[in-house]
N, C-alpha and C positions, 0 to 999 in steps of 0.2 A: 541165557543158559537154559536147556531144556535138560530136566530130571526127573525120570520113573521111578517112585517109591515101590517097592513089591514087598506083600508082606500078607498072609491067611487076616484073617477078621480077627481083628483084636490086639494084632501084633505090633497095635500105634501109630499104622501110618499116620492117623488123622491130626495125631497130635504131633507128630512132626511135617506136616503140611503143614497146619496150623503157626508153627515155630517158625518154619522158612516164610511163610506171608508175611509174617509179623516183625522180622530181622532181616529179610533181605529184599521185599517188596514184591516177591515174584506172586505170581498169581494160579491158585491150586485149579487145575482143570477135572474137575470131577465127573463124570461123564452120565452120572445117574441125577446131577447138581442139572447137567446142560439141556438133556432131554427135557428134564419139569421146565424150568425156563422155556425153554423152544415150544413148549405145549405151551404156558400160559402166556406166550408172546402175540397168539396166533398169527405167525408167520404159516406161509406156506409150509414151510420146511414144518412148524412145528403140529401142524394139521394133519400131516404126511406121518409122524410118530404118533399122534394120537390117534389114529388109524389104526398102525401094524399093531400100539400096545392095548388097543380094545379089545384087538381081535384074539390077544392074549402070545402073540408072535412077540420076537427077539427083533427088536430095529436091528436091522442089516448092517454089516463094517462102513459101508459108503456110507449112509447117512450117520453113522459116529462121527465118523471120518472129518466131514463135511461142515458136522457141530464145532467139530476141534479146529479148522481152517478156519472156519469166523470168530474165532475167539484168540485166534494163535496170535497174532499182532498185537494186542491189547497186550497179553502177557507177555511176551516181547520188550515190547515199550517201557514195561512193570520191572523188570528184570529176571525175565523167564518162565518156562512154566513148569509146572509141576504133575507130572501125569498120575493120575489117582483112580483108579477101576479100569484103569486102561493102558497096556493092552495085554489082554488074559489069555490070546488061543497066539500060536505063531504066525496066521493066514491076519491075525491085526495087527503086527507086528512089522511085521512086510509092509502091510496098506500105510500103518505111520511113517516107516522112514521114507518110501515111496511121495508122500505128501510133503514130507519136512523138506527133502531135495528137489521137492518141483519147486518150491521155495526158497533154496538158498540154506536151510536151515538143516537140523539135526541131531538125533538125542548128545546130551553131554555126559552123562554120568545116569549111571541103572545102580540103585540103592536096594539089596536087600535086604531086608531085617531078618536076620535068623531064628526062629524062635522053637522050641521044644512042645510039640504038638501035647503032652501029655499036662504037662505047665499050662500049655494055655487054654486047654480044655477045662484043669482046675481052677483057670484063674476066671475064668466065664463063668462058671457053673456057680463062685463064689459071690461073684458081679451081680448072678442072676438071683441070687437067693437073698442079695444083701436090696438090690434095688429091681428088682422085679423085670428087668427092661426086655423088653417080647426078643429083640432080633439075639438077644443073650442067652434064650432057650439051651440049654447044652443038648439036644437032641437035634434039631434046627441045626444048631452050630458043628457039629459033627459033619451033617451031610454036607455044612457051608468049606467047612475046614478040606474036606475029602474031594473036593470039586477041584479048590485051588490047588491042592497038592496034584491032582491029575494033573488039569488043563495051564497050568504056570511051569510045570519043571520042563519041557520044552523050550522057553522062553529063557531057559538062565544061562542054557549052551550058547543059546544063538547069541546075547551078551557080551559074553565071557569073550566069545573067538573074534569080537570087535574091537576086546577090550575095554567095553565098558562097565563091568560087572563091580563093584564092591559089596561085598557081604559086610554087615554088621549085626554084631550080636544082640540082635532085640531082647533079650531076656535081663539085660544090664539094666541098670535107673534111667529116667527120661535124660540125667544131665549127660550122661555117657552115650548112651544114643547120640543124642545132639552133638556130643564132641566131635564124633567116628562122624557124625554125617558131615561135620564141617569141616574135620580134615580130608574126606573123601571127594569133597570139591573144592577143596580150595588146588587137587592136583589136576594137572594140564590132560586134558583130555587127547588122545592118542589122536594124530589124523589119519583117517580112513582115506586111504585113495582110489 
């Protein structure tokens, strides 16, 4: 089972990747996790990233892409993966499924977590004041929050019209989250023909 968690900064994905590793074996494909990997591997490939990211450049969708096709079997094997910073523009979106089907494979379920941008602006800002943590900045987080809201609502149409879209209301308790995620896959996935 392949599932996209979508969700602004702070809205939990992590800790529901975290839940689905830990209860159902699948394996969180983080894609900002796979780059550092692929640079401290020094693999070619990961040579090739520590290049574009010196030079202060955006590694290209192909070589995400290409991160995620070495890693996609393993997770597989695990009982799935779990797509986590990926994919944010709709031209990565395309290049996924395009890979999953040269494969045989294919998203199962697109998980959003809904959350109330003004809530979770307060809820950061409170994060940030009670433990100091830099990426928690509410000023930072604004422009983090403002990026997704752009470059992700694109991405919920094209979903939606495949049928794989479930909304859940992130603003609920961790156990409730976790409910809605686990009733949201335990239902049969639509076949795309």
């Amino acid at each position: 089972m392949n599932v996209i968690l979508f969700g602004p900064p702070a809205a939990g994905k992590g800790t529901q990747a975290k839940r689905l590793v830990e209860t159902r074996g699948m394996i969180q494909l983080s894609t900002g996790d796979m780059l550092r990997e692929a640079i401290a591997s020094g693999s070619e490939l990961g040579r090739e990233c520590q290049a574009i990211m010196s030079r202060g450049d955006l590694v290209p969708d192909a070589v995400v892409i290409a991160l995620i096709e070495a890693q996609l079997k393993a997770a597989e094997d695990a009982g799935g993966a779990i797509f986590d910073g990926f994919p944010r523009t709709l031209a990565q979106a395309e290049s996924l499924d395009a890979m999953l089907a040269k494969l045989g494979k294919q998203i199962d379920h697109v998980i959003r977590l809904k959350v109330d941008d003004e809530a979770l602006l307060s809820r950061v800002a409170s994060r940030f004041a009670d433990q100091g943590r830099p990426d928690d900045n509410p000023d930072s987080f604004k422009v983090r929050l403002d990026a997704y809201n752009r470059n992700t609502a694109p991405l919920l149409p094209y979903y939606a019209d495949k049928g794989l879209l479930t909304e859940v209301d992130g603003m609920s308790s961790i156990e409730a989250v976790s409910g809605a995620i686990d009733t949201a896959l335990a239902k049969d996935r639509l076949t795309i023909a």
